[in-house]
N, CA and C atoms as an extended XYZ file, in Angstrom:
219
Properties=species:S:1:pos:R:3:atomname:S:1:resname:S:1:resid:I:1 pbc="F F F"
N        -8.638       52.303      -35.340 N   UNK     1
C        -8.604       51.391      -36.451 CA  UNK     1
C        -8.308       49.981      -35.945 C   UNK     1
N        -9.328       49.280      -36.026 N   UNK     2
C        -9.143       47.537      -36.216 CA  UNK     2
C        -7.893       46.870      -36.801 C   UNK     2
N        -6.877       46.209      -35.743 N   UNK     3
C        -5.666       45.916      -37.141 CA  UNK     3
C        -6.000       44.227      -37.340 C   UNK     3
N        -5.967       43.986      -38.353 N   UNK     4
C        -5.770       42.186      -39.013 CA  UNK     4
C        -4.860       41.467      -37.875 C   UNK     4
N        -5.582       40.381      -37.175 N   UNK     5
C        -4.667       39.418      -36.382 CA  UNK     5
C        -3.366       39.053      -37.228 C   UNK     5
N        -3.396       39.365      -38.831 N   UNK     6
C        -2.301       38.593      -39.298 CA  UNK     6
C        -1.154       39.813      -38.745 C   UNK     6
N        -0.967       40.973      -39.337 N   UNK     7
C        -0.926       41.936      -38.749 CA  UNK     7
C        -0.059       42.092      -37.770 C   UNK     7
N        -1.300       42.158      -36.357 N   UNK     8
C        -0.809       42.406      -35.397 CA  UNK     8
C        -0.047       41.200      -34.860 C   UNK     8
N        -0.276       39.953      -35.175 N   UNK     9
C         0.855       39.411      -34.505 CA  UNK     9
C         2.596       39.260      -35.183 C   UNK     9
N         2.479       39.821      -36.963 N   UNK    10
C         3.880       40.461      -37.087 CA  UNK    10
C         4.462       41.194      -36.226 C   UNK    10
N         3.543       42.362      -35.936 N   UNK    11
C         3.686       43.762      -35.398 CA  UNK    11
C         4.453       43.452      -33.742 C   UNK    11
N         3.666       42.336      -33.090 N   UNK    12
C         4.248       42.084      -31.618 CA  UNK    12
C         5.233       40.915      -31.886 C   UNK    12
N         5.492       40.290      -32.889 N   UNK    13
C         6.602       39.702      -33.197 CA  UNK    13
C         8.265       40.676      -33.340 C   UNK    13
N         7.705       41.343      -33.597 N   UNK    14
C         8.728       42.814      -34.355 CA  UNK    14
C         8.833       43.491      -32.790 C   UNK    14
N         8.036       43.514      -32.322 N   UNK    15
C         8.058       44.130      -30.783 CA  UNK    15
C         8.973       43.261      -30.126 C   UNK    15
N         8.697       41.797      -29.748 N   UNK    16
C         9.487       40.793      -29.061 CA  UNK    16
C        11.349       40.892      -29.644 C   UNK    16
N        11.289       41.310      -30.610 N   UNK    17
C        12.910       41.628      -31.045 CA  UNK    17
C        13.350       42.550      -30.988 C   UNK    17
N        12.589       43.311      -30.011 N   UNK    18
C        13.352       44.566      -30.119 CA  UNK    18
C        13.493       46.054      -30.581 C   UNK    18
N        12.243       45.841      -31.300 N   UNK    19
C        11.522       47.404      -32.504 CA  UNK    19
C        11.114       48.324      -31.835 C   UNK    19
N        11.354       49.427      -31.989 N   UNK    20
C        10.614       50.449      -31.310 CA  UNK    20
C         8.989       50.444      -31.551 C   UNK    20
N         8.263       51.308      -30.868 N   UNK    21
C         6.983       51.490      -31.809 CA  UNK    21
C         7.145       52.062      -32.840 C   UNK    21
N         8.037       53.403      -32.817 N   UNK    22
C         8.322       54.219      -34.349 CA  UNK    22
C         8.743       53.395      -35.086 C   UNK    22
N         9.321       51.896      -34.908 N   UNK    23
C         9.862       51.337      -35.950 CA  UNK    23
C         9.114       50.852      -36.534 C   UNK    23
N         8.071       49.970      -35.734 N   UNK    24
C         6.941       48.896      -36.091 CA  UNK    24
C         5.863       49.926      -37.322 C   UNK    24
N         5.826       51.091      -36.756 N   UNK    25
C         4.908       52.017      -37.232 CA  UNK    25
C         5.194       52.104      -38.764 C   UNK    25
N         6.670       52.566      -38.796 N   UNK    26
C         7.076       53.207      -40.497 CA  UNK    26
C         7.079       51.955      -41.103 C   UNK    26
N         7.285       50.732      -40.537 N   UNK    27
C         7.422       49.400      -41.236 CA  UNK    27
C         6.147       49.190      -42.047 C   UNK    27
N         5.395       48.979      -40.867 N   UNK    28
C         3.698       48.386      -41.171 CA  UNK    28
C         2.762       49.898      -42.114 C   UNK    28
N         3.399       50.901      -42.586 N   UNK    29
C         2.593       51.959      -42.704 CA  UNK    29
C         1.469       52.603      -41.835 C   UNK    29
N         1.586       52.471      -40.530 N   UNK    30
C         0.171       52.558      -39.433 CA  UNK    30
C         0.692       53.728      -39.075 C   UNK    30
N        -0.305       54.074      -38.408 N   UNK    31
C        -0.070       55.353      -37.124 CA  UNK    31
C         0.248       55.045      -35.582 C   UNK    31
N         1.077       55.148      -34.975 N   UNK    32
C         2.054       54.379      -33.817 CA  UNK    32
C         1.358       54.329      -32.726 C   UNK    32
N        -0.180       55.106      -33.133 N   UNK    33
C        -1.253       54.947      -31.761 CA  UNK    33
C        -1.821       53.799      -32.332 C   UNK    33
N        -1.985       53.088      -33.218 N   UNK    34
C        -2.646       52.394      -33.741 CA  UNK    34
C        -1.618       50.920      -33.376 C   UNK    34
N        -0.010       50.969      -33.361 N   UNK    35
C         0.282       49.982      -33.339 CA  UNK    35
C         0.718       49.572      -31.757 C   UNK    35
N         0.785       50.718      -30.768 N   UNK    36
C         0.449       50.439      -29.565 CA  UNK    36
C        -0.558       49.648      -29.108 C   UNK    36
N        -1.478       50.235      -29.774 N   UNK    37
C        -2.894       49.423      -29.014 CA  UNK    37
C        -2.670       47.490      -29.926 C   UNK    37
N        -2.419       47.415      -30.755 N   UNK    38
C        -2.805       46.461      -31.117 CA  UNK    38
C        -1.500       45.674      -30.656 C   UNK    38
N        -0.220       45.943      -30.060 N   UNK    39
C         0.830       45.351      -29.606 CA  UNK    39
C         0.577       45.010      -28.236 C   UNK    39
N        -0.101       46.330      -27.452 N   UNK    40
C        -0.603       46.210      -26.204 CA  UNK    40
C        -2.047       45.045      -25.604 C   UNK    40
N        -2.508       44.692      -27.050 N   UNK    41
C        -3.822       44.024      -26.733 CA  UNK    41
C        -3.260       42.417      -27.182 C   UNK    41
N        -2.272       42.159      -28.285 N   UNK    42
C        -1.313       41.001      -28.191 CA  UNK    42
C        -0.753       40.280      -26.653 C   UNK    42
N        -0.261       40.944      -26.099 N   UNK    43
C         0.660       41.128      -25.015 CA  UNK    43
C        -0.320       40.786      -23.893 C   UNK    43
N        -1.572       41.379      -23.969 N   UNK    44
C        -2.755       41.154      -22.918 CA  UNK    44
C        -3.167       39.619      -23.089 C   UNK    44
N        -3.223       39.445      -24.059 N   UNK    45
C        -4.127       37.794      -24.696 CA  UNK    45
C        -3.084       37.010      -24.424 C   UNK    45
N        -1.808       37.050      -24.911 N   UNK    46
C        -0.471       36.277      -24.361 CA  UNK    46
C         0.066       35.811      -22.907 C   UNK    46
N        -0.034       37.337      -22.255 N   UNK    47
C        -0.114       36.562      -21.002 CA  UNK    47
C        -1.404       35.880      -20.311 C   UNK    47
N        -2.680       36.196      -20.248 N   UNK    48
C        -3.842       35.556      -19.933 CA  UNK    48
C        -3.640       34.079      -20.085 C   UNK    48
N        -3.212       33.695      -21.660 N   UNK    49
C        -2.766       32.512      -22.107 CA  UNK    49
C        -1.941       31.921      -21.460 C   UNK    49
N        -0.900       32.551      -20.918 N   UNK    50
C         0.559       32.080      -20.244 CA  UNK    50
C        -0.097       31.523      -18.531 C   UNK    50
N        -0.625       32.406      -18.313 N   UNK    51
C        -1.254       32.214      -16.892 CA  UNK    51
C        -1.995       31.190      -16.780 C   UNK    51
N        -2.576       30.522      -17.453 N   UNK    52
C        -3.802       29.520      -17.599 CA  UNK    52
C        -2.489       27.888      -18.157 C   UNK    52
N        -1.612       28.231      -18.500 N   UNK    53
C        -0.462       26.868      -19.240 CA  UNK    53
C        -0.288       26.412      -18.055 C   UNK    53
N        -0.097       24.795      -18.456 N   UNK    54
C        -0.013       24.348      -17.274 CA  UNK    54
C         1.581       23.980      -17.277 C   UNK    54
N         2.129       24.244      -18.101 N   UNK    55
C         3.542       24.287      -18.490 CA  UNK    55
C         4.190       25.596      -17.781 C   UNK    55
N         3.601       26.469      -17.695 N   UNK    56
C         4.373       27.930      -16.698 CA  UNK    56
C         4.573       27.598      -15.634 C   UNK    56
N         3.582       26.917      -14.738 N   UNK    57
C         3.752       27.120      -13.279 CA  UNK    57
C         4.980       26.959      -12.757 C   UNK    57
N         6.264       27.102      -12.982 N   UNK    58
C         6.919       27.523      -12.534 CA  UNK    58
C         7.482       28.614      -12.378 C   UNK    58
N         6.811       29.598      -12.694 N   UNK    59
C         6.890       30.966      -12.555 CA  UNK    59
C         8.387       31.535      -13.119 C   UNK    59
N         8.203       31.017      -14.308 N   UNK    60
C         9.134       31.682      -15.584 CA  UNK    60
C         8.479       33.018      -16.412 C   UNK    60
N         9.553       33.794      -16.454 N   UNK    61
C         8.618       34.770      -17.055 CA  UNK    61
C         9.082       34.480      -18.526 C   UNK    61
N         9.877       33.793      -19.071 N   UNK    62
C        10.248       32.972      -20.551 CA  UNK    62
C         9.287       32.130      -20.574 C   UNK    62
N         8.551       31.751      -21.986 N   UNK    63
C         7.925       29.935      -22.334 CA  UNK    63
C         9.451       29.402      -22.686 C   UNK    63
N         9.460       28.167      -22.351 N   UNK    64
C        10.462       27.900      -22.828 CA  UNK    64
C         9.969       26.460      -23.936 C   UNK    64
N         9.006       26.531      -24.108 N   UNK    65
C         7.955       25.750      -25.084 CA  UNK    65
C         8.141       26.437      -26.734 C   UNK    65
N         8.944       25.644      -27.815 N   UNK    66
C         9.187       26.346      -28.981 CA  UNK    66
C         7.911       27.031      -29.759 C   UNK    66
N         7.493       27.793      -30.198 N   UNK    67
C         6.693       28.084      -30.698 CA  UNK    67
C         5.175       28.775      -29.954 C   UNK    67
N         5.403       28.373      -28.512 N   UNK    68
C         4.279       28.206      -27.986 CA  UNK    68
C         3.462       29.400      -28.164 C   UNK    68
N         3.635       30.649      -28.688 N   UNK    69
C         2.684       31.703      -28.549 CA  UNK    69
C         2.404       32.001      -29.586 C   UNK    69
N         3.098       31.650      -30.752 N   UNK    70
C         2.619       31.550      -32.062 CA  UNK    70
C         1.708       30.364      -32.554 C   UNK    70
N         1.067       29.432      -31.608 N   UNK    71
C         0.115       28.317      -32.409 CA  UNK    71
C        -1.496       28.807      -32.195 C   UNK    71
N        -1.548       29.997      -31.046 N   UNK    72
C        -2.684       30.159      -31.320 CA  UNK    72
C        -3.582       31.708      -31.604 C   UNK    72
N        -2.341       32.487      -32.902 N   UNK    73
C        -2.420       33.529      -33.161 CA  UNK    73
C        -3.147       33.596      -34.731 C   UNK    73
């Protein structure tokens, strides 16, 4: 199942604090294979993104840029 970018970037927001998948799952009503993949494919596009900033190169594994991964979700 296809999840809504709006969605999935709650879903890996909820991940970044700390949620289990079972949590994210009973929250969002999904099936927890469903919110793996779409937490796991967040997480893929995020760092790609992170790697390409010209603001990382210092090899932080934090942004320390407010907002920065939420402006282009």
């Amino acid at each position: 199942m296809a999840v809504p970018s709006k969605i999935g970037k709650q879903m890996y927001e909820l991940w970044l604090r700390g949620w289990s998948y079972e949590q994210i799952a009973a929250r969002m009503d999904m099936p927890e294979k469903d919110v793996i993949h779409a937490i796991t494919l967040r997480k893929r596009l995020q760092d790609e993104r992170c790697q390409k900033c010209a603001w990382r190169r210092d090899g932080q594994e934090i942004c320390m840029l407010p907002g920065c991964m939420y402006l282009y979700w």
